[in-house]
N, C-alpha and C positions, 0 to 999 in steps of 0.2 A: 136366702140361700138355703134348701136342701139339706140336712145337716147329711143325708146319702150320698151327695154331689163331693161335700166336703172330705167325708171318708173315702170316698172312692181317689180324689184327687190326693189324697197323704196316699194313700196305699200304692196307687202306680207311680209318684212324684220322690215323696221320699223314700229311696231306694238308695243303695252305695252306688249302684252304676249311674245314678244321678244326681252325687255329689263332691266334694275337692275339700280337702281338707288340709290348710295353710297355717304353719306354725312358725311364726319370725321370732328373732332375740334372742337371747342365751339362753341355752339348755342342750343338757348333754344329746345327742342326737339318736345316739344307741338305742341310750334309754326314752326317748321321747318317739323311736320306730317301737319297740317292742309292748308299751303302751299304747299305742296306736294298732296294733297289730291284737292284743289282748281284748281289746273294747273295739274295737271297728270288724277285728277280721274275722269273729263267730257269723256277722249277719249274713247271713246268704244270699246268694246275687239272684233276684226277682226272674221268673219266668215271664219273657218279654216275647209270647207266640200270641198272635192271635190279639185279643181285644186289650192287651197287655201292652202291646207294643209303645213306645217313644215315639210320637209325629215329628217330623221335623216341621218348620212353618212352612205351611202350604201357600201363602196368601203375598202379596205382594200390594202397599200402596200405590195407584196408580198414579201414573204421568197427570200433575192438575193441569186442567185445559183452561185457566184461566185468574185470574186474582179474585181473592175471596174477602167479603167483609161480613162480621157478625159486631153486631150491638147489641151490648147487657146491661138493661135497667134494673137496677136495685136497690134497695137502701143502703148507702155507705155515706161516702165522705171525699176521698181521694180518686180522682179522677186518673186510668189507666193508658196510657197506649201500646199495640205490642205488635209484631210483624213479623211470619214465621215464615221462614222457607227451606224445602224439601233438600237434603242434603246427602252424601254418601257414605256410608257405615263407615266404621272407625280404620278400618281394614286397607281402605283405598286411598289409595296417594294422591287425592284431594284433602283429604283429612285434614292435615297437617296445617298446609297455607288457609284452610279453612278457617281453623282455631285461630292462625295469628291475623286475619280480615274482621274475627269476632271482637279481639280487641282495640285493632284503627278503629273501629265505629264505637265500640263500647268502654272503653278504658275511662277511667276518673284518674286524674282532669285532663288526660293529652287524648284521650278520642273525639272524634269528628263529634257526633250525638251532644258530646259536653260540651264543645265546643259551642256548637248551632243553637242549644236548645239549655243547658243550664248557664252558662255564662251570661246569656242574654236575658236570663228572668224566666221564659217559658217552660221549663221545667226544674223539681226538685232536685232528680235522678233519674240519671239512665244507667243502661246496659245492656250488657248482650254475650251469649251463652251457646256452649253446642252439650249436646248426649253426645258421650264415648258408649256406642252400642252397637254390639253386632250385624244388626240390620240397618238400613236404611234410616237417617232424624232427620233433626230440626234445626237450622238455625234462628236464634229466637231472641230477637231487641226490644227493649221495653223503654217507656219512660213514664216516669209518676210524674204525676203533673197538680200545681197547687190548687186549691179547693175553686178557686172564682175563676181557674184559668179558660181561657176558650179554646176549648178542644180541636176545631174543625183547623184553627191558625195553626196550632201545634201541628197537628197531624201532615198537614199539609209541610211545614217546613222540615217535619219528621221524615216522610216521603222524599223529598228535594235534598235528602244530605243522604236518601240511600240509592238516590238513580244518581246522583254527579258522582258517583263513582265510575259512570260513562267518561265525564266528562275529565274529569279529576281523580285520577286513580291513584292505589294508596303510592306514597313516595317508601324511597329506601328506609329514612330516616325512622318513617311510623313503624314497616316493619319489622328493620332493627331492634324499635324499642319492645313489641311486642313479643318476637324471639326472645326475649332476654328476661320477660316476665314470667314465659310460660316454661322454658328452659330453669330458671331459678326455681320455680316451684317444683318439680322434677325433680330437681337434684335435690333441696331441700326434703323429699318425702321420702329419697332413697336414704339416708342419714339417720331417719328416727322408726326401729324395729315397730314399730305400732303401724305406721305409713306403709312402710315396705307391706306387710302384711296383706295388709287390707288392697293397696295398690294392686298387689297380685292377684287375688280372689276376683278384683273387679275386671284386670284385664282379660284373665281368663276367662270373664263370664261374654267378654268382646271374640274371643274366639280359640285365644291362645297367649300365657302370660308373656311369651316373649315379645309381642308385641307392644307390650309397654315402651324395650328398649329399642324395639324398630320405630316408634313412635318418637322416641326421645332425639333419635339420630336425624329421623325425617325434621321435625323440628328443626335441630339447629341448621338442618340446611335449605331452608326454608327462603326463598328469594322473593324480592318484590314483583317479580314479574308473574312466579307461580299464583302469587297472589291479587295481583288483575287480572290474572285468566278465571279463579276460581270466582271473582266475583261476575267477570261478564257470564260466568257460564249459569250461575246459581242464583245471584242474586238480579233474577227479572223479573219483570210485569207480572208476568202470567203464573211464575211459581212463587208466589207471594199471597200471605194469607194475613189480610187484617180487617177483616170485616165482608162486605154485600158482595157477591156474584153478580158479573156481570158479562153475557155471550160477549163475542169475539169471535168472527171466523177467520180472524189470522191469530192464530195462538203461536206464543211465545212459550213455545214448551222446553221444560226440562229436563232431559233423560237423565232418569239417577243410573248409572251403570253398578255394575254389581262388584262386591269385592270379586279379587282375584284368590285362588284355591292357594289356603295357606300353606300347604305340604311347598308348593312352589315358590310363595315369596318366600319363605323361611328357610327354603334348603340351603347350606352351607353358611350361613348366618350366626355369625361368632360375637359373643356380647362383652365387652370391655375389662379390662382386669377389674379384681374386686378391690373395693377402697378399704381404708384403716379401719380397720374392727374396733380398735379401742381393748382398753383392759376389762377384766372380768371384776371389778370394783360391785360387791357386794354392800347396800345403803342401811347396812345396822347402825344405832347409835353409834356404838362402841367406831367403826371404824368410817364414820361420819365425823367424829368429833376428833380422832386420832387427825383428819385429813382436815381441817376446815381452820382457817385462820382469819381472827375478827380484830378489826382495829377503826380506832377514828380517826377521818379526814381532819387538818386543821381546824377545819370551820367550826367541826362539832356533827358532820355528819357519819352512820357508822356502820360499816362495808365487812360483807364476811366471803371468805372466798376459799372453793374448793376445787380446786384443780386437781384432774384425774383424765388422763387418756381417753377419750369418747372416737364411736363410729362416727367417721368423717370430720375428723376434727371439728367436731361442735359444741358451744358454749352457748347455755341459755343464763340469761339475767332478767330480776327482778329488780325495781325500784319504785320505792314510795315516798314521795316529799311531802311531807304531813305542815299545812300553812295555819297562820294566824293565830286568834282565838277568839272564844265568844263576842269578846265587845268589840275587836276589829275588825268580825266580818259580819259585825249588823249592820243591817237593810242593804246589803250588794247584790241579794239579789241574783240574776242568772250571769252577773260577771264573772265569777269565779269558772264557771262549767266550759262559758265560751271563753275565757282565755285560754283554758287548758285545749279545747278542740279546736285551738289554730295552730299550737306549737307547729304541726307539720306541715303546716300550709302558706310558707314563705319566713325564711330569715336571711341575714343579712346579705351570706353568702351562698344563699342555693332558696329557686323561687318551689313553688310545690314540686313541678313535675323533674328538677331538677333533682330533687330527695328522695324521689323514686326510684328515678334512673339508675343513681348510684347505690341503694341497696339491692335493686336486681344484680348491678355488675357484682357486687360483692355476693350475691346469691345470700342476702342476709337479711330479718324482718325487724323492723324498732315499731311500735305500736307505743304512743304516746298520750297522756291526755289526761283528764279529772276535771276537778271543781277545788276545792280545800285539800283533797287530797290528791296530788300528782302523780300518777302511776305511769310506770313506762317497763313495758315485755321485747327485750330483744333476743333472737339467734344468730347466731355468728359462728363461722366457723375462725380458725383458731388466725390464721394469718390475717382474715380482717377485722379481727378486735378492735384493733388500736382506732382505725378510722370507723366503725360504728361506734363505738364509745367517742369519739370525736364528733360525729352527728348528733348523738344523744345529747353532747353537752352543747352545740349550736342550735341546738330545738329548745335548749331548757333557758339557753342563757341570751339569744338572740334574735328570736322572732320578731317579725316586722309586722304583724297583724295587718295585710294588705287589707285594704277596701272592701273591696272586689271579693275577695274572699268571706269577711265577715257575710257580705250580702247573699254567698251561694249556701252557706253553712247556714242562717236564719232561716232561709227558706225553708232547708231540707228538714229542722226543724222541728219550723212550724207545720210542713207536712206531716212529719213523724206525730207530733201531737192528732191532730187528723185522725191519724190511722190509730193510734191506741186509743182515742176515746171512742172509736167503736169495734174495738177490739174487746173481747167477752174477759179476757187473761187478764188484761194488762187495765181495765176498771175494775175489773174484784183486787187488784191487787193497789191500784192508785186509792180508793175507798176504804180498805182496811189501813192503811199507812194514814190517810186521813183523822181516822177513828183512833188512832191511839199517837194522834200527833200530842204533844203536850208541852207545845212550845209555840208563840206570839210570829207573826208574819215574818216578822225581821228576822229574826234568827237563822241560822245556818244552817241548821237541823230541820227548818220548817216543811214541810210537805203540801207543795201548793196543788190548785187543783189546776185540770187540764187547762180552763180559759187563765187561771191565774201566772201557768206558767208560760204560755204563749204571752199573755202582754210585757212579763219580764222579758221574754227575747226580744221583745219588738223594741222595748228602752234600751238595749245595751247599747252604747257607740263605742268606738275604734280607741275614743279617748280615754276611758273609763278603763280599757284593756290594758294599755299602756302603762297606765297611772298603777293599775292594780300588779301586774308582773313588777315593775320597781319598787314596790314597796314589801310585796310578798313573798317573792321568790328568792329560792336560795336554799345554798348544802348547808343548813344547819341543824342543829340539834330536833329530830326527829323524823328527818332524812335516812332512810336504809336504803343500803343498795347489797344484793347480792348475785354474786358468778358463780356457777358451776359449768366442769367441763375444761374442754384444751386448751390451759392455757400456763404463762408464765405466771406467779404469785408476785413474785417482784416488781414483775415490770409492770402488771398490771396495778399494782398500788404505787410505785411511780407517777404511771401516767395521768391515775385520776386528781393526785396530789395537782401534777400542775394542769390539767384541765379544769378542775373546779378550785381553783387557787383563788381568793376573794370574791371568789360568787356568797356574798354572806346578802339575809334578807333584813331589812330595817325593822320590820315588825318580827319579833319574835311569837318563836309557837308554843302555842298553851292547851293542851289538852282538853276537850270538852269532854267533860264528864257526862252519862247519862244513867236513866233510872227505868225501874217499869213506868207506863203511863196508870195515874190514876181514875180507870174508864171505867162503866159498869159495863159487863157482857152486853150484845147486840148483835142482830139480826139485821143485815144491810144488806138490801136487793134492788139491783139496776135491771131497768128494762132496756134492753137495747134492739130495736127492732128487725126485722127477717136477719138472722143469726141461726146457725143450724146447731149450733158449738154453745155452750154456757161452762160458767168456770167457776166452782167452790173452793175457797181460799177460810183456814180457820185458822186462830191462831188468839191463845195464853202467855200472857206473861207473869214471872214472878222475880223473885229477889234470891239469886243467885249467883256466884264465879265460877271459871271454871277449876279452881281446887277446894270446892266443896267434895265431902266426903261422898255425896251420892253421884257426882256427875260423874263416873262410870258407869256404873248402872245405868243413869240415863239415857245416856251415847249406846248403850247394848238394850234400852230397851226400847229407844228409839230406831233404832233397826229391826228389829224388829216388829215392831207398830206396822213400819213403813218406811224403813231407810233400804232396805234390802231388796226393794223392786218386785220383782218376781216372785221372790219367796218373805213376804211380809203377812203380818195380819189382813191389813189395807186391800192389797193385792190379792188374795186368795179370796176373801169374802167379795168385793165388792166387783174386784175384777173377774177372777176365773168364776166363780158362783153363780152371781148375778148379771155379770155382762153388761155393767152401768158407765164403765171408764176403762179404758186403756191405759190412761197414764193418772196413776193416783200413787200419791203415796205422804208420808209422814217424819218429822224430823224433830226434836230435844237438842237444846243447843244453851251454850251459857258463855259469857264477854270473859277475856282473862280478867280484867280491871274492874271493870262497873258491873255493878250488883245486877245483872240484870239476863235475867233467862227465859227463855219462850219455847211453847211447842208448837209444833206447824203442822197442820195437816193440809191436802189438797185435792182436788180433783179437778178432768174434764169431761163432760157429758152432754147428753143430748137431754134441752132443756123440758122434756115429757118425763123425765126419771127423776128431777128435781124430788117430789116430797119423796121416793122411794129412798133416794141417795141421801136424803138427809136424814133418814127412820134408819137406814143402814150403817152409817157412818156413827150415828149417837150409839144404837144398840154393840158394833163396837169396841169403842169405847170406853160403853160403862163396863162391857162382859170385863176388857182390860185391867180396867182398876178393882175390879169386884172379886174377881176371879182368878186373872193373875195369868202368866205366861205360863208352860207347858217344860220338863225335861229335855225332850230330843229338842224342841225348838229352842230352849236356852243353847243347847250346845251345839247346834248346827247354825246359829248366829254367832257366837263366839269364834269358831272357825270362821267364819266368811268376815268375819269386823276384821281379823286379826289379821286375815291373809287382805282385805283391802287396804289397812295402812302398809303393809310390805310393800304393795306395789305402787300405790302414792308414792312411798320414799324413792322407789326406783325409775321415777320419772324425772327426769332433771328439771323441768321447768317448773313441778311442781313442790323439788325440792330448793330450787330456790326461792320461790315463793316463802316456803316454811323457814328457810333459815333468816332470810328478809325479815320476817314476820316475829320471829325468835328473838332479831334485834331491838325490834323497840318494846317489846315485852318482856324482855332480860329473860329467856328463855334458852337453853341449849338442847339439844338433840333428847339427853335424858330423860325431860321432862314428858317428851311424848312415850318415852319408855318407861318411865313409871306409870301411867296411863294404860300402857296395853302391858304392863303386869297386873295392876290393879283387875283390870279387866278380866284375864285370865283363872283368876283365883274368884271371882264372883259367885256367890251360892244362888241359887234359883232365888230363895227366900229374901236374899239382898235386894234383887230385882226386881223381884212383886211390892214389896215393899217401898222403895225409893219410886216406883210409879205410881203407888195410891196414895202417897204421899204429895205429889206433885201433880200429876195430872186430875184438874177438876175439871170434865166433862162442860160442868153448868157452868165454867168460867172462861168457854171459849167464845168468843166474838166469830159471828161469820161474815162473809161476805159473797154473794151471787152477784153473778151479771148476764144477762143471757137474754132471749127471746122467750120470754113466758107467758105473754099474751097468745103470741100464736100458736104455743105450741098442745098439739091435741095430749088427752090427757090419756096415761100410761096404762097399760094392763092390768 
């Protein structure tokens, strides 16, 4: 590309007459127009005569005259199938039943696709997706399919479960369920000022933001009937694209019609009262810890909870059930992982798709699961508390480990194995874990390799699951759970008292300890073949906590290494400079408990820049330790660390994560407040120093994975 083309396209593109600028969440408004008005309103609006002008799109995809197939031979691994067809911008009142026909085919585990094609073994995963896009998309179903599978059967019964929709079209039932997924996630994104935000910007970018909520209304009134029309209309023969062209002189063509002129759908179009704003609850320590009340469950496990008025009456929780210890959980193996990723996949009183059902009706998400460690993310808003924590505690305390299920869950897997061992990321990352493993197979900690941990999932049985949940499970002592958000304090620790009432575990939990590993530095490079993508992964460790007297400094001078994205050492040399990675960057990090602290660096690139990226990356580096960081940059990272934990804190899910986290570290709010005072008072000279202290260059281990053979060699 031109770097002339590039310029020209910022100079007529980024303009104010060709941009929107969307500001969600609290802030005084006054003052949030007249800074906006101070920095936006000097630039002046482009001369748009002449070669200047705005095109609108001239071009239109035409009417396909026929079904298409393309086939791609290349080096991989997991076998693809996928099936796209031509649909009507977001704008058109096909839209809507379109979305909920995306899900009867594509939904896990109550869609058709899953039904036909994973339940029966012939595929890992499916799915199926539409663009919310101004013009004219896709509708687009996929399914991964396991390594030895036979493609031509698949596809073929892939095919046969998207035409018997002739014959079988979706019932009420499927629709229903489908409204109520796509309806809960809607209202969940209206709820959290981040969503809203961003929600807007995009619908706008569809045509106009109010159509979000004409969307939402179309939506819930979404019938099954709209939805066998939209599939006979859209989903046939001829507007189908999954490979080879073949004539036809009777085509089954598809007229996409065009949206209708919005000025018209939208005239008189009034959008619903506004929901509970919540209070202006400010996430300082000080009135963090004035609001936040910690106690332990009978059992011994220890729950802290902050209730505060929120938009939309919403509560997010954090929980971690911390199981076993060293000697209980030698040689198990990949038992632990998949016991934890069945919790949601059948108990006593609700089969999978039943556990779905009921947190769309509740318009509430539980995300469930671990290995030793049990972690579970839920939102809720404030009236279905009591019964999502009633779920949470039938996922933890009752699963049935169906069959059936284990057998769709190894698959998917083993497929995932598949795909990251020829994934560039995800082997520099399995490979350095390797390299500083420092512990025997059996152990808990151990870090197997790709085939090693495929034949663990292939041993696990049904039996082993069972065995291991009654022996391991349970609210004890190392168990946190934390609420934040709308809710009662009382009733809420009520209820958890008799929900996890004698849920105690037979094996008590004993804290693994860990250490740095004792490695010598190394250079480790995987070939992975036709890969366009390679990925650099470095990473030191040493003998540190985190209230050692330099781990400020570190944390401030690890942002600026490379914590700080955009405006890092990392990023500026390697990225803006050199143009070797888009996403690189670097991190300083140290365990509250165990000695033990590392630095991280990273990148991705194109594997022709390799020796550049790594003569780039060293020199660096050592300038870093030798040299040292710079004035304005010490104090224009101070501001940015300081203002990203403020807004950490003002994230609810991420502050219950911290208070969670606070619990079994015996930690309260302050401690991260002396933290970012420490921080604040730092002398430049503290920070160069605390880095050439720690950071040795010659004691990082790397790790590469990429296509290096093929790739021609660099400028």
């Amino acid at each position: 590309m031109p770097i002339e083309r590039l310029r020209a396209f910022y100079r007529r593109h980024y303009q104010p007459d060709n941009a929107m600028l969307i500001l969600s969440g609290r802030f005084d408004r006054e003052r949030a127009l007249a800074l906006v008005e101070e920095h936006f309103g000097a630039i002046p609006a482009p001369d748009r005569s002449g070669e200047a002008r705005l095109w609108p799109t001239y071009t239109r995809e035409p009417t396909q005259d026929g079904p298409r197939e393309v086939e791609v031979r290349r080096a991989g691994s997991v076998p693809i199938l996928m099936a796209g067809f031509h649909v009507p911008a977001t704008a058109h009142e096909d839209f809507a039943p379109l979305e909920a026909l995306a899900l009867v085919l594509g939904d896990r585990p109550s869609g058709r696709l899953h039904r036909r094609l994973v339940e029966t073994g012939l595929a890992s995963q499916v799915g199926a997706f539409t663009f919310r896009l101004r013009e004219p998309g896709m509708l687009l179903l996929f399914a991964t399919l396991p390594r030895d599978a036979d493609v031509d059967a698949v596809r073929s019964v892939f095919l046969e479960t998207l035409d018997g929709l002739a014959t079988e079209p979706p019932e009420e039932a499927e629709v229903r369920r489908a409204v109520a997924t796509l309806t809960s996630a809607m209202e969940r994104s209206l709820d959290d000022s981040d969503e809203v935000g961003i929600s807007l910007s995009e619908w706008a970018s569809t045509g106009d933001w109010r159509l979000l909520f004409l969307h939402r209304d179309r939506l819930e009134a979404v019938t099954a009937e709209q939805v066998r029309t939209v599939a006979e209309r859209y989903l046939v023969r001829d507007n189908r694209t999954v490979g080879r062209f073949v004539p036809e002189a009777d085509p089954q063509r598809a007229e996409i019609p065009e949206a209708p002129p919005l000025a018209e759908l939208l005239a008189g179009y009034i959008g619903r009262a506004t929901r509970v704003a919540g209070e202006a609850f400010e996430a300082t320590p000080e009135n963090i810890e004035a609001r936040v009340q910690r106690f332990t469950l009978p059992g011994g496990a220890e729950v802290a909870l902050l209730p505060k008025r929120t938009r939309g009456e919403r509560v997010q929780g954090r929980l971690q059930m911390r199981l076993g210890s060293e000697q209980t959980l030698l040689g198990l193996g990949a038992v632990p992982g998949m016991t934890g990723a069945l919790l949601d996949r059948g108990t006593e009183h609700y089969d999978r798709q039943a556990l779905r059902d009921r947190l769309d009706e509740l318009q509430a998400t539980l995300a469930v699961g671990g290995g030793t460690v049990v972690s579970a993310r839920l939102e809720s808003r404030r009236g279905a508390l009591p019964e999502v924590l009633g779920l949470l505690a039938e996922m933890l305390r009752r699963p049935v480990f169906p069959e059936n299920e284990l057998d769709e869950l190894r698959r998917q897997a083993l497929t995932g194995i598949d795909q990251q061992s020829d994934d560039p990321r995800s082997v520099a990352i399995r490979e350095l874990d390797r390299h500083f493993n420092a512990v025997e197979p059996d152990h808990p900690n151990y870090a197997p390799s790709f085939d090693e941990q495929a034949d663990r999932l292939r041993a696990v049985s049904r039996d082993q699951l069972v065995a291991f949940h009654e022996r391991f499970y349970g609210f004890g002592p190392g168990t946190t759970l934390a609420l934040v958000g709308d809710f009662d304090a009382a009733e809420v620790r009520e209820l958890l008292e008799e929900l996890f009432a004698g849920f105690a575990p037979e094996v008590e939990f004993v804290r693994i300890a860990n250490a740095p590993a004792a490695v010598a530095p190394a250079r480790l490079q995987r070939q992975i073949d036709d890969k366009a993508n390679a990925f650099l992964l470095a990473r030191q460790q040493f003998a540190m906590r985190d209230d050692h007297p330099d781990y400020p400094a570190l944390q401030l001078a690890g942002h600026m290494l490379g914590g700080g994205f955009l405006n890092s050492r990392l990023s500026r040399r390697i990225r803006d400079e050199e143009g070797l990675s888009y996403a690189v960057g670097a991190s300083l990090s140290a365990h509250p408990i165990d000695e033990l602290g590392s630095v991280t660096a990273f990148a991705a690139f194109g594997p022709a820049d390799l020796d550049r990226l790594e003569s780039i990356l060293a020199e660096v580096l050592e300038q870093v330790v030798t040299e040292g960081f710079g004035a304005e940059e010490l104090d224009s990272a101070r501001t940015g660390w300081l203002q990203q934990q403020q807004l950490l804190r003002s994230d609810d899910g991420r502050l219950a994560g911290s208070l969670a986290a606070g619990l079994y570290f015996a930690r309260d709010s302050f401690h991260q407040a002396e933290l970012e005072a420490a921080v604040q008072v730092l002398t430049l000279e503290e920070v160069n120093a605390a880095i050439a202290r720690w950071l040795d260059p010659a004691a990082l281990s790397l790790s590469l994975a990429g296509d290096f053979i093929a790739a021609p060699a660099g400028d």
